[in-house]
ROTIZA-463611 format. One record per residue: residue number from 1; residue in one letter; x, y, z of N, C-alpha, C in turn. Coordinates in steps of 0.02 Angstrom, whole numbers. Each point is the difference from the previous one (the first is absolute). Example, Ala and Ser with C-alpha at 12.3 -4.5 7.8 and 13.67 -1.06 7.14 Angstrom:
BEGIN
{1; A; {660; -284; 390}; {-45; 59; 0}; {45; 60; 0}}
{2; S; {-18; 53; -36}; {42; 59; 3}; {-39; 55; 37}}
This chain:
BEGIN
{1; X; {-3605; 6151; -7924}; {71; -9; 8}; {16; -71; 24}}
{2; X; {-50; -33; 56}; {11; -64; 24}; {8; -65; -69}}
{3; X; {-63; 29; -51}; {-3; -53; -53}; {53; 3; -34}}
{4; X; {39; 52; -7}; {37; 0; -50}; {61; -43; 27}}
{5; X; {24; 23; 67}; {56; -25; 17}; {-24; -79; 34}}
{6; X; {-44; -27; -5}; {-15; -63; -22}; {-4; -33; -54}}
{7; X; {-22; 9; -61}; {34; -6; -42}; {51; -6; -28}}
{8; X; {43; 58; 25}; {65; -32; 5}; {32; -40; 18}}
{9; X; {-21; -15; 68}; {44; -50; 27}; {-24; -68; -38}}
{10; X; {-72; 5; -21}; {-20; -47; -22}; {45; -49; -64}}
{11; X; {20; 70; -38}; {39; -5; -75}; {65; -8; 15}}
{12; X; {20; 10; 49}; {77; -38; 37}; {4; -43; 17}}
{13; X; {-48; -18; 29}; {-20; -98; 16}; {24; -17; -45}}
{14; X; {-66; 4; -71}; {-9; -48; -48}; {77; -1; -45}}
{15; X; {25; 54; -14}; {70; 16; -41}; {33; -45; 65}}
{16; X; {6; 5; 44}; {75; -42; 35}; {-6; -81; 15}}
{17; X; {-81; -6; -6}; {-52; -81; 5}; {50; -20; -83}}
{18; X; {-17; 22; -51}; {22; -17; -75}; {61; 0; -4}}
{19; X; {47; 23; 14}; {49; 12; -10}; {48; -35; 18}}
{20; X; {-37; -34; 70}; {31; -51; 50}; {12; -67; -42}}
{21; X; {-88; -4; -39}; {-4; -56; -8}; {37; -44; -67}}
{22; X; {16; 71; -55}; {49; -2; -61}; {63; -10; 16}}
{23; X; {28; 14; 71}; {87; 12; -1}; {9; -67; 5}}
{24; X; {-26; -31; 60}; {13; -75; 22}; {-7; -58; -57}}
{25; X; {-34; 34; -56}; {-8; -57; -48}; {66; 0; -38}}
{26; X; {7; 60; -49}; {53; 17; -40}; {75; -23; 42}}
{27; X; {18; 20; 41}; {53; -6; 31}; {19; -92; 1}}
{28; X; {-28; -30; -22}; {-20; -79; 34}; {19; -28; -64}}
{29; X; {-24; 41; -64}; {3; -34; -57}; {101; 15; -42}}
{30; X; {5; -50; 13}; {93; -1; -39}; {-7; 50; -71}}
{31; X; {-45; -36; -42}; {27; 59; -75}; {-49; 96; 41}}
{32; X; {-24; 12; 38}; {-40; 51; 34}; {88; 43; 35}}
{33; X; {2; -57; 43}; {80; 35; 28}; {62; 6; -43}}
{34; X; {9; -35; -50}; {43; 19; -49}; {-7; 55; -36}}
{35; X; {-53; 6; -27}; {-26; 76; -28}; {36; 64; 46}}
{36; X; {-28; -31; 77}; {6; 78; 23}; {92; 13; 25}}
{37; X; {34; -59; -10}; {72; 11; -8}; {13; 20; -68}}
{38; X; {-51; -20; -64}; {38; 28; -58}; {-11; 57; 25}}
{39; X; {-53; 45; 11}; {-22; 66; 10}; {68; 30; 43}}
{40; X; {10; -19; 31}; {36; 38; 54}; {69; 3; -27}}
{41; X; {43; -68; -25}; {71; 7; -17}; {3; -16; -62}}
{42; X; {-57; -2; -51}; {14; 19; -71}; {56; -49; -39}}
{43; X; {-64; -47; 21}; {5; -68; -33}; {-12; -3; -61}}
{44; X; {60; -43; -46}; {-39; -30; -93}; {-62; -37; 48}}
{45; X; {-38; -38; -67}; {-47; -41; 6}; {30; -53; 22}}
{46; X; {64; -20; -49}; {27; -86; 30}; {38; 11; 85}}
{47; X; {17; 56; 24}; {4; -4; 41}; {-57; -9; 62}}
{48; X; {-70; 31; -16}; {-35; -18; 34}; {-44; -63; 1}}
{49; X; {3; -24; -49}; {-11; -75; 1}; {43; -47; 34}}
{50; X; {63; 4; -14}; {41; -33; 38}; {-25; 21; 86}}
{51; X; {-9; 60; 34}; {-17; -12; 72}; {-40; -24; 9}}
{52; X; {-75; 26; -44}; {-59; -44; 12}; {5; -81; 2}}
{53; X; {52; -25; -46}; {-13; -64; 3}; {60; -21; 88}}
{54; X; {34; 55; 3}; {41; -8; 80}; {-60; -20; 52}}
{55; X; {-29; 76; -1}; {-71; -7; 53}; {-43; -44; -2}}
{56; X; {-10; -35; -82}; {-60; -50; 14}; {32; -78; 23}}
{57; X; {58; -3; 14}; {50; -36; 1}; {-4; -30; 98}}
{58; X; {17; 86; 21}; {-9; 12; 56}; {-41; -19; 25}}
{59; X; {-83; 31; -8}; {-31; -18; 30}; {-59; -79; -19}}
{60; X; {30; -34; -24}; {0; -90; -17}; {16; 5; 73}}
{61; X; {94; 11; 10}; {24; -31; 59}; {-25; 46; 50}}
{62; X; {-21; 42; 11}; {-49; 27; 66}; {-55; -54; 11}}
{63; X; {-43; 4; -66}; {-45; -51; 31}; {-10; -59; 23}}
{64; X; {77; -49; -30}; {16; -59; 35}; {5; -1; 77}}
{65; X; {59; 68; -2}; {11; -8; 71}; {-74; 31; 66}}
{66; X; {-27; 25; -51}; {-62; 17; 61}; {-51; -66; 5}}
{67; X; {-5; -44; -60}; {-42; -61; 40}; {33; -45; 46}}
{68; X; {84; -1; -44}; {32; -40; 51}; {-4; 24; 88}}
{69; X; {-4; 59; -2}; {30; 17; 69}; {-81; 34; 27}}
{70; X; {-61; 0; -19}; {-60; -12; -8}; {-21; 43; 88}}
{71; X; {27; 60; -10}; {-23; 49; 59}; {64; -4; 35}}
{72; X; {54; -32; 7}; {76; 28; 50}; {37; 42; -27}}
{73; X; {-12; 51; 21}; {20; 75; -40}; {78; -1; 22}}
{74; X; {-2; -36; 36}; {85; 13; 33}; {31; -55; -60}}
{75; X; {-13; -31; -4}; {28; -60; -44}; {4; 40; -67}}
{76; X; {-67; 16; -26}; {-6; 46; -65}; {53; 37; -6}}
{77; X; {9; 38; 57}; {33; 72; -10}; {78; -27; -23}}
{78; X; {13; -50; 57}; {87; -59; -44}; {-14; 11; -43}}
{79; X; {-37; -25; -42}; {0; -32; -77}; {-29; 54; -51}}
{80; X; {-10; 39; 34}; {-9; 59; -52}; {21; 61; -9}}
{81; X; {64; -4; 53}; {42; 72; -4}; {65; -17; -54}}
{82; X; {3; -87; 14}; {47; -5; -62}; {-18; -12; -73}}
{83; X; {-75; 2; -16}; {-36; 13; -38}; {17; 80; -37}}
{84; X; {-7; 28; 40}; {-22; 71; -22}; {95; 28; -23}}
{85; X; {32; -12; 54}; {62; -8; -7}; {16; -17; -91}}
{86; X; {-18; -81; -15}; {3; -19; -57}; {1; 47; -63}}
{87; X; {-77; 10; 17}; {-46; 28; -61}; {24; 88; -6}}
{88; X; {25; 38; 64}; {28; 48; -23}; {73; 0; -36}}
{89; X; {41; -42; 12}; {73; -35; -48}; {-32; -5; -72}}
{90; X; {-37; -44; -5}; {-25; -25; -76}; {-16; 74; -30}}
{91; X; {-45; 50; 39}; {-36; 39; -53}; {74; 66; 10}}
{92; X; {45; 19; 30}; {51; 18; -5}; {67; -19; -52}}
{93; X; {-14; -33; -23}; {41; -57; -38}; {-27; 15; -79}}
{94; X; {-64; 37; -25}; {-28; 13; -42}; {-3; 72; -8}}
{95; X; {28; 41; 49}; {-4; 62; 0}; {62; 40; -32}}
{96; X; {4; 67; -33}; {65; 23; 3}; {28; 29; 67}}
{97; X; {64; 8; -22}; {17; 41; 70}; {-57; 57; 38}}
{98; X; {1; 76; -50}; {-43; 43; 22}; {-55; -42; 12}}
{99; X; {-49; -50; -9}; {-59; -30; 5}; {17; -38; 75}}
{100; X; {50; -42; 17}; {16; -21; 58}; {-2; 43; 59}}
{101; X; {45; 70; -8}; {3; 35; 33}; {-58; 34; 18}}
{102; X; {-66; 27; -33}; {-63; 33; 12}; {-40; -64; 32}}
{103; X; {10; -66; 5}; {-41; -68; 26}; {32; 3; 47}}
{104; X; {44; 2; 33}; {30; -1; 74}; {-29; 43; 11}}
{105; X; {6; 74; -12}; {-42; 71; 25}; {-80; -34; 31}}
{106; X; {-24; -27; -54}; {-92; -33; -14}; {2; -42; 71}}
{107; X; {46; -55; 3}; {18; -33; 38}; {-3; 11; 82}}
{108; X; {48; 60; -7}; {15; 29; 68}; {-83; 25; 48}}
{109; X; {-15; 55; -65}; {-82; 29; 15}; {-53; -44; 15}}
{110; X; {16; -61; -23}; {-57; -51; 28}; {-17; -30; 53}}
{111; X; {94; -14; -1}; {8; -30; 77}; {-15; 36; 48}}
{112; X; {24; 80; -18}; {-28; 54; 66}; {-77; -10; 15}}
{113; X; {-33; 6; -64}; {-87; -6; -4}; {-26; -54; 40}}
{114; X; {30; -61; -35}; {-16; -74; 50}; {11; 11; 73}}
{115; X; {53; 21; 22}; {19; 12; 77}; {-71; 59; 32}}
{116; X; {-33; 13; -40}; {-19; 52; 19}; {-91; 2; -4}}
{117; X; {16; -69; -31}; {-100; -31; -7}; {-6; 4; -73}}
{118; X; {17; 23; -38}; {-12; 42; -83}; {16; -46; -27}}
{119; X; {-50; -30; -29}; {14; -59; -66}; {43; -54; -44}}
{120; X; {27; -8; -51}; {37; -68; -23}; {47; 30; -28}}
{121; X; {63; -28; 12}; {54; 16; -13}; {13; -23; -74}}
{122; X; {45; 59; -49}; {3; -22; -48}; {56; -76; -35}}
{123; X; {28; -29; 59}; {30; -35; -18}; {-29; -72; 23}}
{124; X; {-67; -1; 26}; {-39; -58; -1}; {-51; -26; -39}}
């Protein structure tokens, strides 16, 4: 009985070790996060190209501003709330109404998640 329920825990490791290590990548990649907004609010294709090229847009200017400001997270955080600010206008601006309205919903849930330790918000 001991082996077994070692094993298990063993096979919970390794599934939550993998799983960890796939989310942080995908989430990072602009045409990766566009996908999973087509998925969700049922995006054409030219619409999801158009965000992807928002997000890869975005994060150019993330990465400027993180060498510029090269570890002052307080400084970062200025310059990248009106960032995010930005880039959720732009990819709103490509959406229909019903599509706007389910991305605020997306929106809202993230921010709760972020406040809460849970991962990347879909509008960064």
């Amino acid at each position: 009985m001991k082996k077994i329920l070692l094993v298990c825990c063993l096979l919970m490791g390794f599934t939550a070790v993998s799983r960890a290590g796939t989310v942080g990548r995908t989430d990072s990649d602009p045409r990766e996060k566009a996908k999973g907004l087509q998925k969700e609010l049922r995006l054409s294709d030219r619409q999801t190209a158009r965000v992807a090229d928002i997000y890869q847009e975005s994060e150019r200017k993330f990465e400027k501003i993180k060498k510029e400001e090269n570890g002052n997270t307080d400084k970062m955080m200025e310059k990248i709330r009106p960032l995010r600010m930005a880039t959720v206008r732009k990819i709103k601006a490509v959406l229909t109404r019903r599509q706007a309205i389910k991305y605020n919903e997306l929106l809202k849930d993230s921010n709760s998640k972020q406040a809460n330790g849970w991962g990347d918000g879909w509008g960064s």
